[in-house]
C-alpha positions in Angstrom: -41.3 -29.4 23.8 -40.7 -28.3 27.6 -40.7 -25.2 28.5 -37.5 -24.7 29.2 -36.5 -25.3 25.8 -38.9 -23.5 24.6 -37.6 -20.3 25.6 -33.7 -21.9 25.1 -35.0 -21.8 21.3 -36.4 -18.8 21.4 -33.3 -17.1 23.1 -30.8 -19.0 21.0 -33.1 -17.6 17.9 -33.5 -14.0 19.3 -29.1 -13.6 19.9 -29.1 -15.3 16.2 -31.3 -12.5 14.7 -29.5 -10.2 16.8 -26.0 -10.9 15.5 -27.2 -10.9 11.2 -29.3 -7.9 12.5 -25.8 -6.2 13.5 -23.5 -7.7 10.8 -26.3 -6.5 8.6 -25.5 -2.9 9.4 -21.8 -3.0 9.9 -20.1 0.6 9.6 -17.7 0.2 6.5 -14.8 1.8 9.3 -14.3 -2.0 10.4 -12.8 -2.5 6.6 -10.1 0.9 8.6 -9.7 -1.9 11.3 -9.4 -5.1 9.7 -6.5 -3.3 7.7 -4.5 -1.7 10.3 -4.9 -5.1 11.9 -3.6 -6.7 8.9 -0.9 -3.8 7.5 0.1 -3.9 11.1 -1.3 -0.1 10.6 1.0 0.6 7.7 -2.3 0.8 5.6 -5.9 2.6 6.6 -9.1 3.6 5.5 -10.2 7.2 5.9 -13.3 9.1 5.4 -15.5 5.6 5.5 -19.1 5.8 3.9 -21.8 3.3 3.7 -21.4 -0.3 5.1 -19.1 -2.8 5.5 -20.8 -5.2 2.7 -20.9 -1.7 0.2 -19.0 0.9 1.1 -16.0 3.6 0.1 -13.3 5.3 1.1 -10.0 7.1 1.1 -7.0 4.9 1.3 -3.9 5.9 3.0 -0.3 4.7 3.0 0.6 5.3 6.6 4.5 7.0 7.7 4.2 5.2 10.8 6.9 6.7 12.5 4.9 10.1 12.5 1.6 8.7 13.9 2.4 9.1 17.6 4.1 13.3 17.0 0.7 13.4 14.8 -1.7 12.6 18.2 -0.3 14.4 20.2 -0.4 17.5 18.1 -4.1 16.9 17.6 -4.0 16.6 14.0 -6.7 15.3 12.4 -5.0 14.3 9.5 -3.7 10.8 8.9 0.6 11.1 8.1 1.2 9.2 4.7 0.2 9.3 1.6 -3.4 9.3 0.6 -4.3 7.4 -2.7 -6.0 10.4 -4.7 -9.7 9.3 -5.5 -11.8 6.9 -3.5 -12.1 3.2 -2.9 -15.3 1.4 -3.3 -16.0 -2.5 -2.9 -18.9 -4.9 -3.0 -18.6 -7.8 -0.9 -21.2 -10.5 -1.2 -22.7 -12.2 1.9 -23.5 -15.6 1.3 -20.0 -17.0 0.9 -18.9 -15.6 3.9 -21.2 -18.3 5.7 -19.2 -20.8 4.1 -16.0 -18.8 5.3 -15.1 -17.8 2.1 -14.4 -14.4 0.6 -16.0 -13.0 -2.8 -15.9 -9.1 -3.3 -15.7 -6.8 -6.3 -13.2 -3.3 -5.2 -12.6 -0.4 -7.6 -10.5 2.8 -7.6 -9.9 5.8 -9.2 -7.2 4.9 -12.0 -8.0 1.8 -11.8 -8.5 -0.1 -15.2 -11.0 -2.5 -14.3 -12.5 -3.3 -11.0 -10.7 -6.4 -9.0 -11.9 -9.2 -7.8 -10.8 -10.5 -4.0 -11.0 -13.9 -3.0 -9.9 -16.7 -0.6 -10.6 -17.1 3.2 -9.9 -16.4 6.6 -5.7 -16.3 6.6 -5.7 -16.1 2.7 -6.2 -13.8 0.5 -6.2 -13.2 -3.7 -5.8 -10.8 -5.5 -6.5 -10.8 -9.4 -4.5 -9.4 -11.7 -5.0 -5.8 -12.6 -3.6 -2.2 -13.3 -3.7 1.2 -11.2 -2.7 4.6 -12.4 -1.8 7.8 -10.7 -0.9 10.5 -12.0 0.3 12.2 -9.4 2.5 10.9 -6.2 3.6 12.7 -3.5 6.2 10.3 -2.4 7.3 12.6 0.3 4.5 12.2 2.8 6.2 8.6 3.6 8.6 8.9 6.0 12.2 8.6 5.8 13.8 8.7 3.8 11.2 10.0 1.4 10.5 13.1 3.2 13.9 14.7 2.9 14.1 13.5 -1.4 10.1 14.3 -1.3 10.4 12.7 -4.8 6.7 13.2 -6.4 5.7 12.0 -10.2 3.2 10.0 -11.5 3.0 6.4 -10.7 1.8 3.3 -12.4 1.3 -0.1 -10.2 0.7 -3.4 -12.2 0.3 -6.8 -10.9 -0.4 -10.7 -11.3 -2.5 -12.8 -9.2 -1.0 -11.9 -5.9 -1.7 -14.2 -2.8 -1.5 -12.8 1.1 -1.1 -15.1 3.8 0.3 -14.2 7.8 3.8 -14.5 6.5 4.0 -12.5 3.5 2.6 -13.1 -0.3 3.1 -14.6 -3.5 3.0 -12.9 -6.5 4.9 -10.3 -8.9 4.5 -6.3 -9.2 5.9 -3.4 -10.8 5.8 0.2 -10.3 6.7 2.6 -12.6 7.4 5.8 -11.8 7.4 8.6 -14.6 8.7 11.8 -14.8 10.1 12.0 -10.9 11.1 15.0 -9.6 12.5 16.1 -6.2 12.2 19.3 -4.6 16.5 19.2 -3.9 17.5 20.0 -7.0 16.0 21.8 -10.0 17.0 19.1 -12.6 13.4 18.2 -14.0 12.6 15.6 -14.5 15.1 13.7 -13.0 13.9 10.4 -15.1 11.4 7.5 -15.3 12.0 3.9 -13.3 10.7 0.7 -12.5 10.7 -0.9 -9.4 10.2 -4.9 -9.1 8.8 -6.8 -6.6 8.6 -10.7 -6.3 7.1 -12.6 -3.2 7.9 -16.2 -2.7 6.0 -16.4 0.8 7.8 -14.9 3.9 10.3 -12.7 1.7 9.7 -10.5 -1.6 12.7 -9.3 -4.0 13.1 -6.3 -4.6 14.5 -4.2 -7.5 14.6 -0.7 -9.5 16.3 0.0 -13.0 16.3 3.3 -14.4 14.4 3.9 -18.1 15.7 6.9 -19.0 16.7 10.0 -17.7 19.8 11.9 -16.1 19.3 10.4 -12.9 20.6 6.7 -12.6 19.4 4.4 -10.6 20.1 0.6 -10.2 19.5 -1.4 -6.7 18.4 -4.5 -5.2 17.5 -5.6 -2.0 14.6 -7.5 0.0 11.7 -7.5 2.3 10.4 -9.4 4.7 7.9 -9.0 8.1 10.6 -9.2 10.7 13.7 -7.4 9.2 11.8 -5.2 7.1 12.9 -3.4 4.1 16.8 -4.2 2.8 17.8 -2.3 0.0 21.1 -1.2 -1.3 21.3 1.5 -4.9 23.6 3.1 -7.3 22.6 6.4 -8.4 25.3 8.0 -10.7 24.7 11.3 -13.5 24.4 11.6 -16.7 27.4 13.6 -18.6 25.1 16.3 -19.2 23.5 16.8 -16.0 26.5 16.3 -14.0 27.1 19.2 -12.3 23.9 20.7 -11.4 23.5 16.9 -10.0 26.1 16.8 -8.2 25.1 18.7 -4.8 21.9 16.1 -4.9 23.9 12.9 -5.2 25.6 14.1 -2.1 22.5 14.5 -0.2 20.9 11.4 -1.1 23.6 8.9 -0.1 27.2 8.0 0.5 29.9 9.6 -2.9 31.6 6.7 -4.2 33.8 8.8 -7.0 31.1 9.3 -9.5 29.0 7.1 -8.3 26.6 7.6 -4.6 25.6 4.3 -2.7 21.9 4.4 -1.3 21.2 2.0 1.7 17.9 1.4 3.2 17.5 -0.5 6.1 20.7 -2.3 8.0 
């Protein structure tokens, strides 16, 4: 071999070891920047620890609209709402030779840990359940923070797929014992929310359980419009009148009933 290739080997080798020394020893805070990039920063990854192959950290739910007021305050804390416990995931290096994507995540309240898989511009989620028992729904943005409903929560899902455009895949969310800090009727009730992706656009929908507090609504989602979403909320008999002041605050009076709209 001449020379010249000789050391074209040798460098080609040396950048090559350089590169899986590097990836090697990836910080887990890319896995913050991968999923701003893909959230379009409507989810992060604070307090990162360990690597970006086995790691953990604290996921947050971001109220983008207070990011900017946050900076420039100097705060150092994130505006959303931070998952309580932290999130930890194994993701195994071989496949991702083969540009393929096999890792193992767990989180506090988490039944089991999940398994992600797929490829660059696809991702799959397994099925699995999350429980909190404590939300404070109020740290995401409006309209949240003027209900600041809080509760416990309870997230369950299918196989869900994520591509560029949107998902695939069915959730609910049930939310138990919900109260808000505008009136001192407690608790106001338990609900379900639906959600359904077909690709580019999810469903959306929430029904009321029980409780003084009714809710029904429907409405979409969908990357470029956004959120859609258009509710009833009415009283109980027996709660009517201390609910009354609330029902006026949280929407538009309709006789006895109070239309909620999201979005345009």
């Amino acid at each position: 071999m001449r020379p010249t290739r000789i050391w074209l080997v040798a460098g080609l080798a040396g950048a090559l070891a350089a590169l899986l020394t590097l990836a090697a020893f990836a910080p887990a805070s890319l896995v913050d920047v991968a999923l701003r990039a893909a959230s379009n920063g409507r989810v992060a990854l604070t307090e990162a620890d360990g690597s970006i192959w086995n790691g953990s950290g604290r996921l947050v739910f971001v109220d983008i609209a207070s990011v900017d007021a946050a900076e420039a305050a100097g705060s150092p804390v994130l505006p959303g709402v931070a998952v309580p416990g932290r999130l930890s995931w194994d993701l195994r290096k071989l496949p991702l030779l083969f540009g393929l994507i096999d890792a193992q995540v767990q989180l506090v309240g988490m039944s089991d840990t999940v398994r992600l898989s797929g490829h660059v511009g696809e991702l799959r989620v397994a099925a699995g359940r999350l429980a909190l028992p404590s939300v404070d729904l109020g740290r995401l943005g409006s309209p949240w923070n003027t209900i600041r409903p809080a509760g416990s929560l309870e997230l369950r899902w299918d196989g869900l797929v994520f591509r560029d455009n949107g998902f695939e895949g069915k959730a609910e969310i049930d939310l138990r014992g919900m109260a808000s800090a505008l009136t001192p009727v407690r608790p106001l009730g338990d609900y379900r929310i639906a959600v359904t992706g077909d690709g580019g656009r999810a469903g959306l929908s929430i029904q009321t359980l029980q409780g003084p507090l009714r809710l029904a609504g429907t409405g979409t989602w969908d990357a470029r419009a956004g959120v859609r979403f258009e509710a009833e909320a009415s009283a109980d008999e027996s709660e009517r009148q201390r609910l009354d002041a609330f029902l006026g605050m949280i929407g538009r009076r309709d006789g006895d009933r109070t239309i909620i709209k999201i979005g345009a």
